[in-house]
PQR file of N, CA, C, O and H, with PARSE charges and radii, in Angstrom:
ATOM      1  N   UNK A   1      74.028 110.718  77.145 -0.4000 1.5000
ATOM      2  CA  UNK A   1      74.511 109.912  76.060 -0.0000 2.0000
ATOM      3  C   UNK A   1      75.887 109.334  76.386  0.5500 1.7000
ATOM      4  O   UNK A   1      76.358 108.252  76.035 -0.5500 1.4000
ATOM      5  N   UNK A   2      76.418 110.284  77.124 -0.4000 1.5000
ATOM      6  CA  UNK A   2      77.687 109.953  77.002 -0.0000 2.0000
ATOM      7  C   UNK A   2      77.975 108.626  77.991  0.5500 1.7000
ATOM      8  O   UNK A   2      78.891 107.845  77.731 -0.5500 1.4000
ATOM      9  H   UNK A   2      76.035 111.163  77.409  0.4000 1.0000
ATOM     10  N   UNK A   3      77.127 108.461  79.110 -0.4000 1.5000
ATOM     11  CA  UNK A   3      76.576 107.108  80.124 -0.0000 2.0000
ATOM     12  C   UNK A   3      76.760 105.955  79.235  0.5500 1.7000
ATOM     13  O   UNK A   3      77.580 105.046  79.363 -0.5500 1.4000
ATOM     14  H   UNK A   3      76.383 109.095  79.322  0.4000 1.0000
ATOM     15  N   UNK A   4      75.818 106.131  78.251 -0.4000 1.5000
ATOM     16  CA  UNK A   4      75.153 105.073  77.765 -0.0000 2.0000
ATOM     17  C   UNK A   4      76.438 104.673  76.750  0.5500 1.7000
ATOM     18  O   UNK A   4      76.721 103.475  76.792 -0.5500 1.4000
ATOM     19  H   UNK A   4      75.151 106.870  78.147  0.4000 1.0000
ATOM     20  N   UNK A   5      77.123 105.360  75.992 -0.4000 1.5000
ATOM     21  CA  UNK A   5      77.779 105.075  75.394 -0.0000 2.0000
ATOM     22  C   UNK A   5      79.435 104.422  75.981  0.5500 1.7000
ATOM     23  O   UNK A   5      80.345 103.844  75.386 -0.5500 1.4000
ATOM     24  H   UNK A   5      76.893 106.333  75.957  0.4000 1.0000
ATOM     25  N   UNK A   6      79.257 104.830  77.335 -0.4000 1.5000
ATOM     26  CA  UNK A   6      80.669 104.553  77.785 -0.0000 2.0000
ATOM     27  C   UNK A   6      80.392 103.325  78.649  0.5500 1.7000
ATOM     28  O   UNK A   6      81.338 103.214  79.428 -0.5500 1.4000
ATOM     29  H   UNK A   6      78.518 105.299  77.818  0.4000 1.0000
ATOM     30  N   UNK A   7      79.305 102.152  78.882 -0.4000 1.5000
ATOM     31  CA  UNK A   7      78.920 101.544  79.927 -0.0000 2.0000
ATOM     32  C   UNK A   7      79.241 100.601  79.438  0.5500 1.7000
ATOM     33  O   UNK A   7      79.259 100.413  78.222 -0.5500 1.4000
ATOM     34  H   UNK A   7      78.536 102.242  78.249  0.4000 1.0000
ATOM     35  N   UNK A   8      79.694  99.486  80.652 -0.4000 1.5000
ATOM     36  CA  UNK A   8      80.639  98.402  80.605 -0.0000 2.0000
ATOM     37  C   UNK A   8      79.827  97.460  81.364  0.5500 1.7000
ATOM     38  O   UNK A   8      79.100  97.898  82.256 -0.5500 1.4000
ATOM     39  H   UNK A   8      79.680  99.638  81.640  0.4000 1.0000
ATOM     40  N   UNK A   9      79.885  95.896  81.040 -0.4000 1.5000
ATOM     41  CA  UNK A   9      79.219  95.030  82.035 -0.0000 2.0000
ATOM     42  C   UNK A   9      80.234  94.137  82.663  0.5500 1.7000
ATOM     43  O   UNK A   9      80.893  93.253  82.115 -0.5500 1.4000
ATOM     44  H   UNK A   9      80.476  95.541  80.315  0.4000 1.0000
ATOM     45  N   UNK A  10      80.246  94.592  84.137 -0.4000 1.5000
ATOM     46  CA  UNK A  10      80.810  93.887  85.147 -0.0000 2.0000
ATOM     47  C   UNK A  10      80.849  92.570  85.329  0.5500 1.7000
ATOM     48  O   UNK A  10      79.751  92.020  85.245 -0.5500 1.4000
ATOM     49  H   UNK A  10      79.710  95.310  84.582  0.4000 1.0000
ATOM     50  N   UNK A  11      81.971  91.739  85.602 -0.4000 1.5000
ATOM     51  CA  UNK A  11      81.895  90.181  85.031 -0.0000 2.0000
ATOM     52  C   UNK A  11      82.454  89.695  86.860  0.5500 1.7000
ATOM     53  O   UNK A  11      82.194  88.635  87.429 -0.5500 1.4000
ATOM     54  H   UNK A  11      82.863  92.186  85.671  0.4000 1.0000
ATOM     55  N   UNK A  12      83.140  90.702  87.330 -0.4000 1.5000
ATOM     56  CA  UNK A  12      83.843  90.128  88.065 -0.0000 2.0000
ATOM     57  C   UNK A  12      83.892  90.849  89.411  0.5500 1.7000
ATOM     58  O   UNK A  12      84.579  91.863  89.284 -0.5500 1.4000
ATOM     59  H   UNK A  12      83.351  91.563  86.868  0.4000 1.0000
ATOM     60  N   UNK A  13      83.498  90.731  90.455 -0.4000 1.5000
ATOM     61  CA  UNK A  13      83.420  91.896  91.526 -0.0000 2.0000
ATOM     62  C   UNK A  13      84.247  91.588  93.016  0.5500 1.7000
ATOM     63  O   UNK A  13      84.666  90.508  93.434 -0.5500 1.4000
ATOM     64  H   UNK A  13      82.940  89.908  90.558  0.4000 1.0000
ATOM     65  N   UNK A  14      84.305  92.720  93.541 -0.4000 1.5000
ATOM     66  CA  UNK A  14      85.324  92.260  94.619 -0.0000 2.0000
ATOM     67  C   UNK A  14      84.501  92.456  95.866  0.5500 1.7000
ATOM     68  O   UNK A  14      83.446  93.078  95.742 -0.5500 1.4000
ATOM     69  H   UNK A  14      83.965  93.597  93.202  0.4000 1.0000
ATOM     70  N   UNK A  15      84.960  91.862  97.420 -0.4000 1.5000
ATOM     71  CA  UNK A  15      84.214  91.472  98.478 -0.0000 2.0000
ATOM     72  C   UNK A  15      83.920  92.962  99.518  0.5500 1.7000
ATOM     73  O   UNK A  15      83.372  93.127 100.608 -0.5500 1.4000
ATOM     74  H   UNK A  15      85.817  91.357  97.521  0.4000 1.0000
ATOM     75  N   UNK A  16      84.590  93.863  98.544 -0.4000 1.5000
ATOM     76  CA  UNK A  16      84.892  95.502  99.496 -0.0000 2.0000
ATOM     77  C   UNK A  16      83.310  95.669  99.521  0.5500 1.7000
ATOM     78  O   UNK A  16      82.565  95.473  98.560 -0.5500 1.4000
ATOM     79  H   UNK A  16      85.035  93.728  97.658  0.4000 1.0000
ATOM     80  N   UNK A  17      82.921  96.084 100.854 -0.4000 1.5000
ATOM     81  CA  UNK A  17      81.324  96.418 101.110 -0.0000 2.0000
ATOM     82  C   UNK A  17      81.381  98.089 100.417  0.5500 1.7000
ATOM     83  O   UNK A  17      82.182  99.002 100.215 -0.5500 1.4000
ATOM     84  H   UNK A  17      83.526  96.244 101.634  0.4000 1.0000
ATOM     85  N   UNK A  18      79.630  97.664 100.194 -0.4000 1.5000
ATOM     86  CA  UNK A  18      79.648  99.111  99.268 -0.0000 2.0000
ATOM     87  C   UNK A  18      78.981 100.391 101.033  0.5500 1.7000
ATOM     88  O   UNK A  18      78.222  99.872 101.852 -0.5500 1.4000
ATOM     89  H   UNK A  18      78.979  96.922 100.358  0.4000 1.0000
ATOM     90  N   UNK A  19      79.277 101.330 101.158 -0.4000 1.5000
ATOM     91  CA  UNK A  19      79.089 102.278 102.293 -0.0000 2.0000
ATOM     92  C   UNK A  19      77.341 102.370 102.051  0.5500 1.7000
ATOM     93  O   UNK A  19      76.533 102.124 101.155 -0.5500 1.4000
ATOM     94  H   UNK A  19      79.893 101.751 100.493  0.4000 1.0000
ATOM     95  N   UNK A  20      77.346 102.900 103.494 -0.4000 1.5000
ATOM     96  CA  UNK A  20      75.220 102.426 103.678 -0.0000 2.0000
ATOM     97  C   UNK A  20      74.979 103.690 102.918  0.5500 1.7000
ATOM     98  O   UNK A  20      74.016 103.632 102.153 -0.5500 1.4000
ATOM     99  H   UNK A  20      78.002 103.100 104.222  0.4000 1.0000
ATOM    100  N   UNK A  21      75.748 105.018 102.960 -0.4000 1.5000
ATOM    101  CA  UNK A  21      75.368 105.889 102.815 -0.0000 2.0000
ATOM    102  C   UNK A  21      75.168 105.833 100.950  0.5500 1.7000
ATOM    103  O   UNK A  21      74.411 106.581 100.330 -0.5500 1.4000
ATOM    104  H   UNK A  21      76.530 105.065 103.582  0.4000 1.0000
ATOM    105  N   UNK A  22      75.728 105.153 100.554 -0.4000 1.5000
ATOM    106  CA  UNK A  22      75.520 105.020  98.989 -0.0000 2.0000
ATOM    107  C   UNK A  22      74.411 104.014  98.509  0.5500 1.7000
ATOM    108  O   UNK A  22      73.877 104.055  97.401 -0.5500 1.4000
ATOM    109  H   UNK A  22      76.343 104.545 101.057  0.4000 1.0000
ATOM    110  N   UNK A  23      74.102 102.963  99.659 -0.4000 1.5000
ATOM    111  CA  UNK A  23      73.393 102.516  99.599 -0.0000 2.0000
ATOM    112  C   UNK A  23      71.765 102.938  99.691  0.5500 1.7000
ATOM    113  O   UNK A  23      70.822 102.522  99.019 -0.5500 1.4000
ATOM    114  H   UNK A  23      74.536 102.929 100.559  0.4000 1.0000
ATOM    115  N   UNK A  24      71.800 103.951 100.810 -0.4000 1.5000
ATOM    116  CA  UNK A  24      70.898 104.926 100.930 -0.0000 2.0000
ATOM    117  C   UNK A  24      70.456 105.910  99.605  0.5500 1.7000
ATOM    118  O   UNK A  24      69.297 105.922  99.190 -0.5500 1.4000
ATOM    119  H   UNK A  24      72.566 104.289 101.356  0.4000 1.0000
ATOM    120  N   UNK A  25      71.465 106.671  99.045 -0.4000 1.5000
ATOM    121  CA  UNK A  25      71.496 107.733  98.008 -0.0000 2.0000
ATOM    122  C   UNK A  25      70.820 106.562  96.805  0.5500 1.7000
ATOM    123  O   UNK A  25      69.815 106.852  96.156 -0.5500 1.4000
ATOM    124  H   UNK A  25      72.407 106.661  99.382  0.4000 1.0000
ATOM    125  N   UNK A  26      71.275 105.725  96.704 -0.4000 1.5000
ATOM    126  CA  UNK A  26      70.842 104.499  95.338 -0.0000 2.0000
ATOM    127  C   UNK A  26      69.157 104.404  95.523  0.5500 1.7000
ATOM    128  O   UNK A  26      68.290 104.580  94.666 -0.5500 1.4000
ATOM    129  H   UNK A  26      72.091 105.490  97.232  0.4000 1.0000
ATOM    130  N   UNK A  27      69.021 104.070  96.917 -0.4000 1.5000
ATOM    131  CA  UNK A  27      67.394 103.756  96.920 -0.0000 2.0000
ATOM    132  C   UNK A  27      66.574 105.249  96.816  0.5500 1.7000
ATOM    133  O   UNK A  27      65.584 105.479  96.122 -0.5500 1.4000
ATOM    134  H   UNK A  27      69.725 103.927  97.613  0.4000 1.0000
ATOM    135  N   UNK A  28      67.051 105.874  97.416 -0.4000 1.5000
ATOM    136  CA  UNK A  28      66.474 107.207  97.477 -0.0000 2.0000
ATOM    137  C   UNK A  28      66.359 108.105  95.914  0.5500 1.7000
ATOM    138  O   UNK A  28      65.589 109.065  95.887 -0.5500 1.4000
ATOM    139  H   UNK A  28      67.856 105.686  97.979  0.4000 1.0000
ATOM    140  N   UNK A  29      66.932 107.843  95.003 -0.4000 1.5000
ATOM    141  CA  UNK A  29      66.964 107.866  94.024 -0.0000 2.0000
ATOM    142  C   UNK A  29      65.927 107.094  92.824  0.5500 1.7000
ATOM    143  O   UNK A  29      65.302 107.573  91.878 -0.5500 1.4000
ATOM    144  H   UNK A  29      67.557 107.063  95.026  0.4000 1.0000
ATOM    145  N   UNK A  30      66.068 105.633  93.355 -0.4000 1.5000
ATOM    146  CA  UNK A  30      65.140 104.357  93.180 -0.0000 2.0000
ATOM    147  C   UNK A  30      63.421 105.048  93.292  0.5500 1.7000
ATOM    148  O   UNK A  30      62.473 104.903  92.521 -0.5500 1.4000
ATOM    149  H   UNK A  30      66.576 105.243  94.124  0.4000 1.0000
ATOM    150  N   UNK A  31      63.512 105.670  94.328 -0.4000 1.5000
ATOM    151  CA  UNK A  31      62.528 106.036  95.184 -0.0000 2.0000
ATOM    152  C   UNK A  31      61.385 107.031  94.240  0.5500 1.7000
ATOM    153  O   UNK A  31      60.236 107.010  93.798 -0.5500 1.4000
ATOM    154  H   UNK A  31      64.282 105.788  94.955  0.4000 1.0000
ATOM    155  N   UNK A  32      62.376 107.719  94.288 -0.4000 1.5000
ATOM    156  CA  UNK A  32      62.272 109.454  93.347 -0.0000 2.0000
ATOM    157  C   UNK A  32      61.469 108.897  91.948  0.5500 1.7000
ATOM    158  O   UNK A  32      60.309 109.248  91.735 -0.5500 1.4000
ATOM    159  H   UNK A  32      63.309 107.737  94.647  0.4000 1.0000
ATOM    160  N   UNK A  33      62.183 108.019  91.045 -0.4000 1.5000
ATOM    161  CA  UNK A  33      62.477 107.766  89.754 -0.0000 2.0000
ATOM    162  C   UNK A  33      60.208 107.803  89.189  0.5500 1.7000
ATOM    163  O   UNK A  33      59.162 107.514  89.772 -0.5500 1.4000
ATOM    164  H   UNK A  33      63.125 107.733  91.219  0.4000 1.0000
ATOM    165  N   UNK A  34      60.503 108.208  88.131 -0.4000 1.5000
ATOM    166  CA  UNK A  34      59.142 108.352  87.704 -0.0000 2.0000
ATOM    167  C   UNK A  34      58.032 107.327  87.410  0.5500 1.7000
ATOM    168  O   UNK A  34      58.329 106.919  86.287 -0.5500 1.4000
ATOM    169  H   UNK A  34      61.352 108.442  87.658  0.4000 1.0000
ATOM    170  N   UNK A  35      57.157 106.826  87.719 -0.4000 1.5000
ATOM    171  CA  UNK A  35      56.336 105.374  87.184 -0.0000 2.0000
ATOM    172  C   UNK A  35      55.224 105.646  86.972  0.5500 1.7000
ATOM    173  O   UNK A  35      54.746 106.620  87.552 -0.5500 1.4000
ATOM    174  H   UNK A  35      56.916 107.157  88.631  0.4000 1.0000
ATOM    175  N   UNK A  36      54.266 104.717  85.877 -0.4000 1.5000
ATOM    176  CA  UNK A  36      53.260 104.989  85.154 -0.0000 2.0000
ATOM    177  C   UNK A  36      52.389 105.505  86.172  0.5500 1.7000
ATOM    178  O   UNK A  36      52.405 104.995  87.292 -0.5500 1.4000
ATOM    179  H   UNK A  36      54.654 103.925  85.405  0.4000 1.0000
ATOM    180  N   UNK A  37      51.589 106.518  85.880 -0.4000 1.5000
ATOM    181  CA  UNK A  37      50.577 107.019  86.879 -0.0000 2.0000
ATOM    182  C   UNK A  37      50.655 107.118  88.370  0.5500 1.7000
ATOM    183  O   UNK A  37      49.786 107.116  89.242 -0.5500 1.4000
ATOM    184  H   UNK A  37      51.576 106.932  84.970  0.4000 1.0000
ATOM    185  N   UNK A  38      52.101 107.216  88.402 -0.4000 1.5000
ATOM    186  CA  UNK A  38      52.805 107.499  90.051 -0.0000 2.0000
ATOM    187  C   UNK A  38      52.371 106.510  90.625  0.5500 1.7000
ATOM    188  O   UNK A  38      51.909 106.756  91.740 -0.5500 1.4000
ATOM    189  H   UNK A  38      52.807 107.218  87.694  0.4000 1.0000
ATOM    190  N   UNK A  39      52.325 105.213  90.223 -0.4000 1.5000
ATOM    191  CA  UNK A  39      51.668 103.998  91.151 -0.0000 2.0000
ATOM    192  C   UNK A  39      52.962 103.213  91.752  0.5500 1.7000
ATOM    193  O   UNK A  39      52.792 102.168  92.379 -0.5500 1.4000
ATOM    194  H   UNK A  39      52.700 105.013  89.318  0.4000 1.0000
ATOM    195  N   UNK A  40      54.416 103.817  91.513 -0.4000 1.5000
ATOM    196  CA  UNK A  40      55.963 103.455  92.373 -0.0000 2.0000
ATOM    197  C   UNK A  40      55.138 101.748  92.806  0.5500 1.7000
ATOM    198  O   UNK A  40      54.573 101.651  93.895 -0.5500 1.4000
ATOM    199  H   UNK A  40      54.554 104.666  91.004  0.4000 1.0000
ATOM    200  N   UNK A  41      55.168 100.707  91.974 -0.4000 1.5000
ATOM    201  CA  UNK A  41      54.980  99.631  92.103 -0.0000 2.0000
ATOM    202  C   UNK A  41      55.886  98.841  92.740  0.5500 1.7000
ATOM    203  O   UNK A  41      55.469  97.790  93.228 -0.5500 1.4000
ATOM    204  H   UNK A  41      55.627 100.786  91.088  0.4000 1.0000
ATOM    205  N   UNK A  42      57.418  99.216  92.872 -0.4000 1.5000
ATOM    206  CA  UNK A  42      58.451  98.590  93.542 -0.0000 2.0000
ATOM    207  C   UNK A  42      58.729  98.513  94.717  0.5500 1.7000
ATOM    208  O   UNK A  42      58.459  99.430  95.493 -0.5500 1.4000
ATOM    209  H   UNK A  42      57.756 100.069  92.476  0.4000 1.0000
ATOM    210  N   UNK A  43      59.395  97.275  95.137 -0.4000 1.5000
ATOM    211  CA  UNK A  43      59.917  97.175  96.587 -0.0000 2.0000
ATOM    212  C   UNK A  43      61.409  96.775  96.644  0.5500 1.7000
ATOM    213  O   UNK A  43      61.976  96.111  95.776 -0.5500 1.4000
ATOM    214  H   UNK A  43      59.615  96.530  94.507  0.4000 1.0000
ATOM    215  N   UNK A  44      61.932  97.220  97.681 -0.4000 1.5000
ATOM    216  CA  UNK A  44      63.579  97.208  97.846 -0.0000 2.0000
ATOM    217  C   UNK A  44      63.665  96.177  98.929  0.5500 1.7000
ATOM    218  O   UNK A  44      62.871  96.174  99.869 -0.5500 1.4000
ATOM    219  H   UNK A  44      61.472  97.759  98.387  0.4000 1.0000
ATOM    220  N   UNK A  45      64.544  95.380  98.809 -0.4000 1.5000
ATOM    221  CA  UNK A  45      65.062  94.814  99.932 -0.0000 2.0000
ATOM    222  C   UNK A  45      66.527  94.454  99.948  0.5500 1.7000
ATOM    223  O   UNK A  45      67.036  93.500  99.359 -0.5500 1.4000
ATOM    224  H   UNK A  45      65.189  95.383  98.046  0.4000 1.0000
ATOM    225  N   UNK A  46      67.266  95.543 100.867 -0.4000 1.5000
ATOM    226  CA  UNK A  46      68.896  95.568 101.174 -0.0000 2.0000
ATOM    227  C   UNK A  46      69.260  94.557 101.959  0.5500 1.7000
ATOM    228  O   UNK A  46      68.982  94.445 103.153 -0.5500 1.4000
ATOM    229  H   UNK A  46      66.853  96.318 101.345  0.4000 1.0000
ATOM    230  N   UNK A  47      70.244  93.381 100.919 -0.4000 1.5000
ATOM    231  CA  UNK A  47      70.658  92.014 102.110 -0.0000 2.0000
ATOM    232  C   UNK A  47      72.432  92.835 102.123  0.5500 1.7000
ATOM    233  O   UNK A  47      73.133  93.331 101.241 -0.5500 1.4000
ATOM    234  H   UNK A  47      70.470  93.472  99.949  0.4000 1.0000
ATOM    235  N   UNK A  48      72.582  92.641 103.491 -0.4000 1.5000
ATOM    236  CA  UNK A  48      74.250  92.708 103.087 -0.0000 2.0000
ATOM    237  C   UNK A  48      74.843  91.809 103.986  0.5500 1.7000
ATOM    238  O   UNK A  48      76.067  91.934 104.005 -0.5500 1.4000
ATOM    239  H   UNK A  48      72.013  92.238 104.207  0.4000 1.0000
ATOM    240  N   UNK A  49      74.326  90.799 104.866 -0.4000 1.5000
ATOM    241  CA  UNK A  49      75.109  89.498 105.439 -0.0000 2.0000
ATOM    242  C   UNK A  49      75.140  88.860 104.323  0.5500 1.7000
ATOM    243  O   UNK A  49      74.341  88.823 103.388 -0.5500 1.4000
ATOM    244  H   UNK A  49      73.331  90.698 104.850  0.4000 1.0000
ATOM    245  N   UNK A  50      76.618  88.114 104.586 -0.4000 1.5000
ATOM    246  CA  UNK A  50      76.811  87.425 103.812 -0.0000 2.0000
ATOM    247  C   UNK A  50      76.059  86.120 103.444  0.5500 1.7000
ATOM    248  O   UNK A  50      75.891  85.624 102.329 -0.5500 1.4000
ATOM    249  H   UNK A  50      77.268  88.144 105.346  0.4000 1.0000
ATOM    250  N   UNK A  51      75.637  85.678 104.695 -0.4000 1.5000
ATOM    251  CA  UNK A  51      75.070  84.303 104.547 -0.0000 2.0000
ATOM    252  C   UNK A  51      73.641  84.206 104.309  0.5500 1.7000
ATOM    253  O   UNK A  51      72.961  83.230 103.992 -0.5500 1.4000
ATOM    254  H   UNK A  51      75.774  86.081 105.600  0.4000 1.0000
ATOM    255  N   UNK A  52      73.392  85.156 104.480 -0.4000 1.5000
ATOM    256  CA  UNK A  52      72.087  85.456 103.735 -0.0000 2.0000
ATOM    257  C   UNK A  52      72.222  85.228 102.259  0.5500 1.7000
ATOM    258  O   UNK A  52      71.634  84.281 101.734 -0.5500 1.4000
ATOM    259  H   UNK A  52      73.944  85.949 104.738  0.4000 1.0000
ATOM    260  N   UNK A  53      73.049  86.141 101.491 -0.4000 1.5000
ATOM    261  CA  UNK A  53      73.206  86.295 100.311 -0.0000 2.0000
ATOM    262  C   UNK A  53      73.369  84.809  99.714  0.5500 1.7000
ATOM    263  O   UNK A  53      72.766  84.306  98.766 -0.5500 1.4000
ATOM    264  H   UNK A  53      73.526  86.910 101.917  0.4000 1.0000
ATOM    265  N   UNK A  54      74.451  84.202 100.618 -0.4000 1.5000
ATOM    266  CA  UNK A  54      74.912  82.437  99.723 -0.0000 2.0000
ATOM    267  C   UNK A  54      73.635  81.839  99.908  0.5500 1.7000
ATOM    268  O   UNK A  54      73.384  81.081  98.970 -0.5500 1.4000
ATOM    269  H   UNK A  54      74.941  84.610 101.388  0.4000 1.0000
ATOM    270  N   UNK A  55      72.438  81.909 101.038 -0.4000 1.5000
ATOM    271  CA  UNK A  55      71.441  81.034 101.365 -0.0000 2.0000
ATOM    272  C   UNK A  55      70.259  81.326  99.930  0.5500 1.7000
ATOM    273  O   UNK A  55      69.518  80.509  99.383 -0.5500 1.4000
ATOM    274  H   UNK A  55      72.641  82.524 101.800  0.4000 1.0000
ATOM    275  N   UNK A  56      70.441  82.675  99.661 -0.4000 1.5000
ATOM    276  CA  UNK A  56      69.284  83.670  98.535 -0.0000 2.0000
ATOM    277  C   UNK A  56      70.032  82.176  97.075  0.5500 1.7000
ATOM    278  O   UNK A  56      69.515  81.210  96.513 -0.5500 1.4000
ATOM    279  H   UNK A  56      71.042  83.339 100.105  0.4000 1.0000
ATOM    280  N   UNK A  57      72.053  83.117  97.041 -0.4000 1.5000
ATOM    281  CA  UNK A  57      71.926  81.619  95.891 -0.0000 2.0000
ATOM    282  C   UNK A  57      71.581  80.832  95.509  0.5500 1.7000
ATOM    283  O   UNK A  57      71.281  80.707  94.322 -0.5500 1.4000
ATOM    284  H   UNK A  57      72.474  83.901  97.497  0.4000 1.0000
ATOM    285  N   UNK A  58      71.473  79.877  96.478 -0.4000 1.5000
ATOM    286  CA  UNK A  58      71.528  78.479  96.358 -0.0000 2.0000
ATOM    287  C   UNK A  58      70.148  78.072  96.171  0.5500 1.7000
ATOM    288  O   UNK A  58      69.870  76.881  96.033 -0.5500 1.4000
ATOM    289  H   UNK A  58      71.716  79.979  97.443  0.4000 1.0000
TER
END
């Protein structure tokens, strides 16, 4: 409760890369998380070049 009640939406972010290893723990987590009739319907895909990311923008 106390998550939910204290959560803020990010407007503005800075260029500091986030570490793989958190990046790892996030999906692995992702991974875990429970779905209807265990059918884990999702797919991940980690971009972290940059120019990838502006090319995904645009």
């Amino acid at each position: 409760m106390k998550e939910i009640q204290t959560r803020r939406s990010i407007r503005k972010y800075t260029d500091q890369k986030v570490e793989d290893e958190k990046i790892l723990s996030l999906l692995e987590s992702a991974r875990l998380a429970p779905s209807g009739s265990n059918t884990q319907p999702w797919n991940f895909i980690v971009i972290t070049d940059q120019e990838v990311k502006e090319k995904l923008w645009k």
